[in-house]
ZAROPA-122098 format. One record per residue: x, y, z of N, C-alpha, C in turn; residue number from 1. Coordinates in steps of 0.2 Angstrom, whole numbers, plus 2048, in hexadecimal, padded with zeros to 3 digits. Layout:
+------+------+------+-------+-------+-------+------+------+------+-----+
| n.c1 | n.c2 | n.c3 | ca.c1 | ca.c2 | ca.c3 | c.c1 | c.c2 | c.c3 | num |
+------+------+------+-------+-------+-------+------+------+------+-----+
|    X |    Y |    Z |     X |     Y |     Z |    X |    Y |    Z | NUM |
...
+------+------+------+-------+-------+-------+------+------+------+-----+
***
This chain:
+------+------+------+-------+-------+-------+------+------+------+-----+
| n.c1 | n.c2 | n.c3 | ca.c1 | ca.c2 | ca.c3 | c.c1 | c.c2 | c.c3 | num |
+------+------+------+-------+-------+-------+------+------+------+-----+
|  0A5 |  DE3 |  D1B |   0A7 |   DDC |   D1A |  0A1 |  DD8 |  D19 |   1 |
|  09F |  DD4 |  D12 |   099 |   DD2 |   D12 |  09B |  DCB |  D14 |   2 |
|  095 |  DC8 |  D14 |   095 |   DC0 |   D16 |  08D |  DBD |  D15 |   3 |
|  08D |  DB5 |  D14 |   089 |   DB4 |   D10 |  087 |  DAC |  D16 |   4 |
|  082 |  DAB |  D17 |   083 |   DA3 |   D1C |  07D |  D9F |  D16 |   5 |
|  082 |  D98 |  D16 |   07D |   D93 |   D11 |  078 |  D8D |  D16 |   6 |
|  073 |  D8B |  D17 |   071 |   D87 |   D19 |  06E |  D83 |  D15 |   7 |
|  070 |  D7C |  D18 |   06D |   D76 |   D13 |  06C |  D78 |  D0A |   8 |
|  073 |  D7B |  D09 |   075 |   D7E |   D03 |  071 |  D82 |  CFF |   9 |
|  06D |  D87 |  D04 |   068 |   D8C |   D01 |  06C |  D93 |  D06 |  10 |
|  06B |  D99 |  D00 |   06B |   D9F |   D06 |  069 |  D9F |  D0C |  11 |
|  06A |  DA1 |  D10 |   066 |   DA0 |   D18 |  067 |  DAA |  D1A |  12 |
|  06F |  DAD |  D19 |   06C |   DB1 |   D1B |  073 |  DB8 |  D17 |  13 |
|  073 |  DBD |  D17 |   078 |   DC3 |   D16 |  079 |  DC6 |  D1A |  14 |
|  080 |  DC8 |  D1A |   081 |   DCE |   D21 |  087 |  DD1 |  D1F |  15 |
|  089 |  DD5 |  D22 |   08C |   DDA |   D1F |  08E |  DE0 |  D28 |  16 |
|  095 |  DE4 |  D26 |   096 |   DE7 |   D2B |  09C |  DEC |  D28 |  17 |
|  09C |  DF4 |  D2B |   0A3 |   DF6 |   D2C |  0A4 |  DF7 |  D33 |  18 |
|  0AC |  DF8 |  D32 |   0B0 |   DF8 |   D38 |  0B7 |  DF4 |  D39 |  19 |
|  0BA |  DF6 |  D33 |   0C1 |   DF5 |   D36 |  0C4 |  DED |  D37 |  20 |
|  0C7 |  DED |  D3D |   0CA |   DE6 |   D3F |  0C3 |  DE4 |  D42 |  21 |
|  0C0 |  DE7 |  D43 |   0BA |   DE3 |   D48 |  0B8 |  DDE |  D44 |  22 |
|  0B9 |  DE0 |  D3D |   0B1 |   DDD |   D3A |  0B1 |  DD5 |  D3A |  23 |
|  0B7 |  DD2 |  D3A |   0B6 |   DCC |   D3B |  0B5 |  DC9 |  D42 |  24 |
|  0B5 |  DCC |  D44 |   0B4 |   DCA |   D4D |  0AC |  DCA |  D4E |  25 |
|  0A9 |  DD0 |  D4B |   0A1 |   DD1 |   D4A |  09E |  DCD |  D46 |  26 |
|  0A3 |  DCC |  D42 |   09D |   DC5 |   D3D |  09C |  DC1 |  D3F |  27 |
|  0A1 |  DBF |  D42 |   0A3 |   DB6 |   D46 |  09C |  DB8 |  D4B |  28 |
|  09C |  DBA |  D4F |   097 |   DBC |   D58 |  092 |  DBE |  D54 |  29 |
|  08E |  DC1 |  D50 |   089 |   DC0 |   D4B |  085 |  DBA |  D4B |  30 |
|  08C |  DB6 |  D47 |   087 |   DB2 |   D42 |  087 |  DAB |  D49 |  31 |
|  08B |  DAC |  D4D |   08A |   DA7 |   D53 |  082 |  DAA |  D55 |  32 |
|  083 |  DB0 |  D56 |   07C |   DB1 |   D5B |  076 |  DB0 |  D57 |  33 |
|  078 |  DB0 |  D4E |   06F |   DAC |   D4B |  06E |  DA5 |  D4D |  34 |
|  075 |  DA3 |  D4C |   075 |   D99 |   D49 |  074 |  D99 |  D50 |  35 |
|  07A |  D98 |  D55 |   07B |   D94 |   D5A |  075 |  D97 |  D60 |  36 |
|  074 |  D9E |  D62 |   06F |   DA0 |   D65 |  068 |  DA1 |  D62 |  37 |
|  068 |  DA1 |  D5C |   060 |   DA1 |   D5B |  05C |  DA7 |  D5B |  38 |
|  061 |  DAC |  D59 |   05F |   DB4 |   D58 |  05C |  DB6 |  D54 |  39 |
|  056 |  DB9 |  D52 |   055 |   DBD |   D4F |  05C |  DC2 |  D4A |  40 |
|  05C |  DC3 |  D43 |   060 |   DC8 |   D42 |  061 |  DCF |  D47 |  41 |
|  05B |  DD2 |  D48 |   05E |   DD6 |   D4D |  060 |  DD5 |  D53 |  42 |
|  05F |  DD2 |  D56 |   05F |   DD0 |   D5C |  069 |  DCD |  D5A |  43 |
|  06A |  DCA |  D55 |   070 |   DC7 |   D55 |  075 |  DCE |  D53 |  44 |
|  072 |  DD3 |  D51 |   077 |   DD9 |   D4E |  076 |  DDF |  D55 |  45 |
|  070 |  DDE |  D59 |   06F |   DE2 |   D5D |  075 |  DE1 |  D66 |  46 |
|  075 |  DD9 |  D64 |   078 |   DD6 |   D6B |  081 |  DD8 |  D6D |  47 |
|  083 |  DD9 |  D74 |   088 |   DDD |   D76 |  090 |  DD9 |  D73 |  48 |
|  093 |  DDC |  D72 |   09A |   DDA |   D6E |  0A1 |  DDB |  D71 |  49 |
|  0A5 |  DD7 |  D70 |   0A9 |   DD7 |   D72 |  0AE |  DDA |  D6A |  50 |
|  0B4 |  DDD |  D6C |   0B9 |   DDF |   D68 |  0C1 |  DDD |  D6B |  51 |
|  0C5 |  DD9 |  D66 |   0C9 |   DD8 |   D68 |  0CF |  DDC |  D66 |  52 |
|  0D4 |  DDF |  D6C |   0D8 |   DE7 |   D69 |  0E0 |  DE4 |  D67 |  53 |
|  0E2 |  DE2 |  D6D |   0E7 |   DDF |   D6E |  0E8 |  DD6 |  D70 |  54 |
|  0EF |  DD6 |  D70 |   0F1 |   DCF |   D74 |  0EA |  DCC |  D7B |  55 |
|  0EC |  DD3 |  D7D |   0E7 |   DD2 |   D84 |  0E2 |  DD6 |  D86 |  56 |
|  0E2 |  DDB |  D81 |   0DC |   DE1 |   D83 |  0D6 |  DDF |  D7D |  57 |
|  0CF |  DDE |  D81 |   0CA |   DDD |   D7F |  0C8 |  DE3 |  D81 |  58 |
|  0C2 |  DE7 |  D79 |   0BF |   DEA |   D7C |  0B8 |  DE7 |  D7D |  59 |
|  0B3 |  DEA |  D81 |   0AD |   DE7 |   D83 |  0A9 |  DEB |  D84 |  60 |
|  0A0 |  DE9 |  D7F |   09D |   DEF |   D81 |  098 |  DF0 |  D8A |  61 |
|  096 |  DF7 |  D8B |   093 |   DF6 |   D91 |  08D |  DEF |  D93 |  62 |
|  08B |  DEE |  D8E |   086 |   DE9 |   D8E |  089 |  DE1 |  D92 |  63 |
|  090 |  DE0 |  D92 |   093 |   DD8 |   D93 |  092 |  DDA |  D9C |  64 |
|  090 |  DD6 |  D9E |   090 |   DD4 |   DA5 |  097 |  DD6 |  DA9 |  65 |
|  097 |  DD9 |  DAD |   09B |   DDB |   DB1 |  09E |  DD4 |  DB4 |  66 |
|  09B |  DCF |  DB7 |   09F |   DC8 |   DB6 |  0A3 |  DC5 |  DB0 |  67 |
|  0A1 |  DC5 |  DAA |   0A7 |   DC5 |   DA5 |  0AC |  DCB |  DA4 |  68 |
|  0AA |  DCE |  DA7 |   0B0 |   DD3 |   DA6 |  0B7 |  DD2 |  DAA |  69 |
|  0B3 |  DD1 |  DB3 |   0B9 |   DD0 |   DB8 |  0BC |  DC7 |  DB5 |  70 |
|  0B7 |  DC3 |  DB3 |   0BC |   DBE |   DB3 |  0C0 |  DBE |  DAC |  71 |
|  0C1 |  DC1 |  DA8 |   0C4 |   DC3 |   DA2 |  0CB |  DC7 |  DA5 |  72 |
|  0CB |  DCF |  DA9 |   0D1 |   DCF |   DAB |  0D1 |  DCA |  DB1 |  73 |
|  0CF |  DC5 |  DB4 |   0D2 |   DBF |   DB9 |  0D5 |  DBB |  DB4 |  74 |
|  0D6 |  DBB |  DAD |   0D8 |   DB7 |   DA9 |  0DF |  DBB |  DA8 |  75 |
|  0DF |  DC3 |  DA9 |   0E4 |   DC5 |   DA5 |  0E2 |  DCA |  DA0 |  76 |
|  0DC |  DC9 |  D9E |   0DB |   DD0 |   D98 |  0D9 |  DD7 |  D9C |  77 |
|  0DD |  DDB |  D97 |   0DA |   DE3 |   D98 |  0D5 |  DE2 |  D94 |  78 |
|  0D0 |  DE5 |  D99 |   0C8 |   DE7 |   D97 |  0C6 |  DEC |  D96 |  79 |
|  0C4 |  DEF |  D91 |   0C3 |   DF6 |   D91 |  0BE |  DF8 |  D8E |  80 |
|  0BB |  DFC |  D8B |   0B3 |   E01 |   D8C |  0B5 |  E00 |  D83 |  81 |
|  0AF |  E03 |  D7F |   0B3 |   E05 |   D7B |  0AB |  E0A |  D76 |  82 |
|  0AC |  E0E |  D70 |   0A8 |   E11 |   D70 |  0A4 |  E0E |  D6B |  83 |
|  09C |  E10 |  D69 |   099 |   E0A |   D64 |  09E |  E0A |  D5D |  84 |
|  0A1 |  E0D |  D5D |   0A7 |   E0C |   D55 |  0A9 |  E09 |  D56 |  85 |
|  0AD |  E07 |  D5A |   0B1 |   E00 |   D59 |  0AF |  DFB |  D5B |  86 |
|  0A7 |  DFA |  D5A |   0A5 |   DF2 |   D58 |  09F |  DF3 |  D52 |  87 |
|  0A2 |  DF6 |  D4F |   0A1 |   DF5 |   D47 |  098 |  DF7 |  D47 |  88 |
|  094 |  DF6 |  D41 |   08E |   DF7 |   D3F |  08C |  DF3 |  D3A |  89 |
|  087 |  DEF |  D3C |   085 |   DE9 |   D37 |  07F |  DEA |  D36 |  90 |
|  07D |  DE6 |  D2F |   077 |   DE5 |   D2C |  076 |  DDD |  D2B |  91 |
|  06F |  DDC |  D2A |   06D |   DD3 |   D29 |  069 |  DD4 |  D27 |  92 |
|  066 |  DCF |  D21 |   061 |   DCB |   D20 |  062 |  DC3 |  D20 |  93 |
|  05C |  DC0 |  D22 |   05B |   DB9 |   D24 |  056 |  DB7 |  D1E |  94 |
|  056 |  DB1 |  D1C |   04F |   DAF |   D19 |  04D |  DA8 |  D1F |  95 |
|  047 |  DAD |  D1E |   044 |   DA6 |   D26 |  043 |  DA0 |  D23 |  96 |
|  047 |  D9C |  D27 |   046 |   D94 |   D22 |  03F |  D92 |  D22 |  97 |
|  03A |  D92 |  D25 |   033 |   D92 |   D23 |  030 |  D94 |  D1F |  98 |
|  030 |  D9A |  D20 |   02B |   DA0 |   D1C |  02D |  DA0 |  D17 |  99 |
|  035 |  DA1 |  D14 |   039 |   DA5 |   D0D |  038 |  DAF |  D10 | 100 |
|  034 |  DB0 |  D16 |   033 |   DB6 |   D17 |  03C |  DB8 |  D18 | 101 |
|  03C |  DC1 |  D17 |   043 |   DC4 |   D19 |  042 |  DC5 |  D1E | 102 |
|  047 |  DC5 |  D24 |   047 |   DC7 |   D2A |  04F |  DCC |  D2B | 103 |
|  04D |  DD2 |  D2B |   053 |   DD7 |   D29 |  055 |  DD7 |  D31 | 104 |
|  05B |  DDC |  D33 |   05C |   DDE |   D38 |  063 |  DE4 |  D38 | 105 |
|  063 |  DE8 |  D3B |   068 |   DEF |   D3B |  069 |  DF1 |  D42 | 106 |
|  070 |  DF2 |  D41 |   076 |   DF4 |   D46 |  071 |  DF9 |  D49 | 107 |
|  06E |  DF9 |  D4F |   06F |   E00 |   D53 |  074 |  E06 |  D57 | 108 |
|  078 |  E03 |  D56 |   080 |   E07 |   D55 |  081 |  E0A |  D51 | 109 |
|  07E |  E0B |  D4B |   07D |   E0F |   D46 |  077 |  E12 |  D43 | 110 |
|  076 |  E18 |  D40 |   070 |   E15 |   D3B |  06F |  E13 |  D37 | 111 |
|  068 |  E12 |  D36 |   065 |   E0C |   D31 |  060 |  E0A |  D35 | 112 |
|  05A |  E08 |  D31 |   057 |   E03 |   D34 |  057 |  DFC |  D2E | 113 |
|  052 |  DF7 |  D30 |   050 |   DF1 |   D2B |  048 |  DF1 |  D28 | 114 |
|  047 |  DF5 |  D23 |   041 |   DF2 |   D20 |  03F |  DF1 |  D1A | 115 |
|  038 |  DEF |  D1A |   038 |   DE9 |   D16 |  031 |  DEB |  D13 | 116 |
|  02E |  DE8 |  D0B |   029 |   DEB |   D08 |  024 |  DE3 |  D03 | 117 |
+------+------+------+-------+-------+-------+------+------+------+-----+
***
C-alpha cells in the first residue's frame, strides 16, 4: 500500500507497506509517529504497533506497555500477542525539510535495510 505525505505543497515523504488488512492501520501509526511525534523514518517504521482483528480483539505487539494492555481489556477488548506478520513491513523515505537530504528507513520485521549513495 503505497502512500505519499505533501507538506506546504511539496513532497515531504513515501512510504509504503505489505500486510493485508493491517496496512491501513500501519500507515495511519506511521505517519502519526513522523508528523505528530517527531520520528525519524526509522524510528517511526521501527515503533510497536497495535493490529486491530476484531470488533474487540486488538492484537498488540510485545513492546506496548503492559498498562495499556490491562486498561484496554478494562475497556473490554481481547488483547492478544500476535506474530511480526501481522503487523505488516514498511519502508520510507523522508526529504528533510532543511537539507532536501533523503532520510530512508526499513521495517525490522522484515528484511531489508535503508541505504543511500
Amino acid at each position: 500500500m503505497p502512500g505519499m505525505i505533501f507538506k506546504g505543497g511539496r513532497p515531504f515523504a513515501a512510504l509504503g507497506l505489505k500486510g493485508g488488512h493491517v496496512q491501513p492501520q500501519v500507515q495511519v501509526q506511521m505517519i502519526v509517529n513522523l508528523i505528530d511525534f517527531g520520528m525519524t523514518p526509522q524510528q517511526a517504521i521501527a515503533a510497536a504497533r497495535f493490529n486491530h482483528i476484531e470488533t474487540t480483539k486488538v492484537g498488540l505487539e510485545p513492546e506496548i506497555p503492559q498498562r495499556v494492555k490491562d486498561e484496554l481489556a478494562r475497556r473490554g477488548h481481547q488483547v492478544v500477542g500476535g506474530n511480526p506478520e501481522s503487523f505488516g513491513g514498511a519502508h520510507m523515505i523522508m526529504i528533510h525539510p532543511d537539507s532536501g537530504a533523503l532520510v530512508g528507513g526499513s521495517d525490522p520485521r522484515k528484511g531489508g535495510c535503508a541505504l543511500g549513495f
